[in-house]
C-alpha positions as CSV (number, residue, x, y, z in Angstrom):
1,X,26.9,-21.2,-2.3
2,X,27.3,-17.9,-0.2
3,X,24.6,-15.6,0.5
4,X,25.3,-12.4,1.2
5,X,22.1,-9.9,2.1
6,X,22.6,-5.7,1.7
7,X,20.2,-3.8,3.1
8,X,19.7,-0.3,5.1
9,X,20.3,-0.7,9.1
10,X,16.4,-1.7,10.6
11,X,13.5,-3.9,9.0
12,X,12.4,-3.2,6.0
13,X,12.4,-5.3,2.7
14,X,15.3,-7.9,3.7
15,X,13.3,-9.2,6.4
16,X,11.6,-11.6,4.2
17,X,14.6,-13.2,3.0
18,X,15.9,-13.2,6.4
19,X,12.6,-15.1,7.5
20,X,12.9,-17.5,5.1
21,X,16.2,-18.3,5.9
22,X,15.5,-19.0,9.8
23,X,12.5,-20.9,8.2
24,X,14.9,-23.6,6.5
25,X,17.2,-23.5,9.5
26,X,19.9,-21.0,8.6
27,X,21.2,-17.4,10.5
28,X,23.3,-14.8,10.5
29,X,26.7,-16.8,10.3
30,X,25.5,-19.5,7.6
31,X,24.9,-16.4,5.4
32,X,26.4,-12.6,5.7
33,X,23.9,-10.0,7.0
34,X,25.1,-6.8,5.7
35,X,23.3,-3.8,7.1
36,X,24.5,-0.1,5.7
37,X,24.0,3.4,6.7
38,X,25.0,6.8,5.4
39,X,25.2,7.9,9.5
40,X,28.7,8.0,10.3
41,X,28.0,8.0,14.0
42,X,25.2,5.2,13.5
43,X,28.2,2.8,12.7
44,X,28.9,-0.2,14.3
45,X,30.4,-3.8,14.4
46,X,27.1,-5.4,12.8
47,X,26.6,-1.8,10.8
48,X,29.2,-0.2,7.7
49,X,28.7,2.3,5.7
50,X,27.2,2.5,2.3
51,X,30.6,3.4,0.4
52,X,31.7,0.2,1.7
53,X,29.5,-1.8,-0.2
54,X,27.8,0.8,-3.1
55,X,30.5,-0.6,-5.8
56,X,28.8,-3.7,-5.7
57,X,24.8,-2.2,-6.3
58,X,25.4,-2.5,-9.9
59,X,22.6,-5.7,-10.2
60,X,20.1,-2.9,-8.8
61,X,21.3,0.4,-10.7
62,X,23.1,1.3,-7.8
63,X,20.2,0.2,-4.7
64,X,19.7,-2.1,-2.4
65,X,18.6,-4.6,-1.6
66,X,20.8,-6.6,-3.2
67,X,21.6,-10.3,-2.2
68,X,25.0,-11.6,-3.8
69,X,25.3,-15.2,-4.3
70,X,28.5,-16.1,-5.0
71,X,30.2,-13.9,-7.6
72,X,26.3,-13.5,-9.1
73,X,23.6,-10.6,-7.4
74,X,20.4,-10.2,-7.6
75,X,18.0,-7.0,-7.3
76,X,15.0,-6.1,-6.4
77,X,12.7,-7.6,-3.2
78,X,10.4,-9.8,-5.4
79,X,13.2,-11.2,-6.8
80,X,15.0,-12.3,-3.8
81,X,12.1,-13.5,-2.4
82,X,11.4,-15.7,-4.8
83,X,15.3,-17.2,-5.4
84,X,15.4,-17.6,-1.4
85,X,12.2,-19.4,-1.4
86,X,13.2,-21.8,-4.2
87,X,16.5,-22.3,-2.9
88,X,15.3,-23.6,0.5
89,X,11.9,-25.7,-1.0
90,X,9.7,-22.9,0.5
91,X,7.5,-22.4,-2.7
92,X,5.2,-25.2,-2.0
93,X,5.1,-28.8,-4.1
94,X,5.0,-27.2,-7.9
95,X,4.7,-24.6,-10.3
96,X,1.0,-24.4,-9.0
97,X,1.8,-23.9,-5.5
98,X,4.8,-21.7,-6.4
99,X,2.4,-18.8,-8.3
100,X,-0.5,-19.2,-5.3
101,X,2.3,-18.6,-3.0
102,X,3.1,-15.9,-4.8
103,X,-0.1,-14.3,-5.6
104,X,-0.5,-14.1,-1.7
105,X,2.6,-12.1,-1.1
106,X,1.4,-9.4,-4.0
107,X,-1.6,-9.2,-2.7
108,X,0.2,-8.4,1.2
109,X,2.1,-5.9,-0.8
110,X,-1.0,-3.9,-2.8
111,X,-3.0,-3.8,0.7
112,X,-0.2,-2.0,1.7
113,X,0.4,0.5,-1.1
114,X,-3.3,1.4,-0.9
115,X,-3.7,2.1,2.6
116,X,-2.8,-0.4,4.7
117,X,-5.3,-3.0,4.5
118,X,-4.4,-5.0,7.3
119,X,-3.0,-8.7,7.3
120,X,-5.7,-10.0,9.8
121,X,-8.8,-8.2,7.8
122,X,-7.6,-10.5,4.7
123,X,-6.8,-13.5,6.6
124,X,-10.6,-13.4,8.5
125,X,-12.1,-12.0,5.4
126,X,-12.2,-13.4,1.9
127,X,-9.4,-15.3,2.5
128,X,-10.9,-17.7,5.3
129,X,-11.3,-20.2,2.9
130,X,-7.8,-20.3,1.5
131,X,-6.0,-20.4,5.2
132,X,-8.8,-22.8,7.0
133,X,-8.3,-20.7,10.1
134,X,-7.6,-17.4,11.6
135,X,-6.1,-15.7,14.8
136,X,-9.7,-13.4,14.2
């Protein structure tokens, strides 16, 4: 089925997804990449703008992300994440592994809505244990 990512021009929340695409072997080309921007000098070939897509935000009261797949869409970062994941047998051998996979990405996001708690200071801290090793 057809992927199709929307997302503001520049990293942000669809680089997940995009991750865990070239994880399980697939690019810009096996899936569209849309990027938007309200900038009408900031367009380009790999760059619309937003009222060429904002008809279709519906799935996300009118946001993005957004990742269409097929005539279906889905909302909301978490969300993609997860269907991207379980699409391409990232989320680990079970239900189990699913929800510890999990837990560690919401845990990556609350260090960062409380200041910024830094990836490496969790991975060589408490954490040791569930990694086995560190860059620290």
């Amino acid at each position: 089925m057809a992927l199709e990512l929307h997302y503001w021009q520049g990293r942000g929340l669809m680089e997940v997804p995009r991750m865990l695409l070239a994880l399980a072997g697939k690019y810009p080309g096996d899936y569209v990449d849309g990027r938007y921007t309200t900038d009408e000098e900031s367009i380009t070939e790999t760059c619309q703008h937003l009222r060429t897509v904002d008809q279709r935000l519906a799935a996300n009261l009118g946001r993005m992300p957004l990742l269409n797949v097929g005539s279906e869409s889905i909302g909301q970062s978490a969300a993609i994440n997860f269907y991207v994941a379980a699409e391409n047998g990232l989320l680990g051998e079970g239900n189990l592994q699913a929800a510890q996979i999990m837990a560690i990405s919401e845990h990556i996001k609350e260090m960062n809505l409380v200041g910024g708690v830094s990836v490496d200071a969790f991975c060589c801290g408490d954490a040791r244990g569930w990694f086995g090793t560190c860059r620290c």
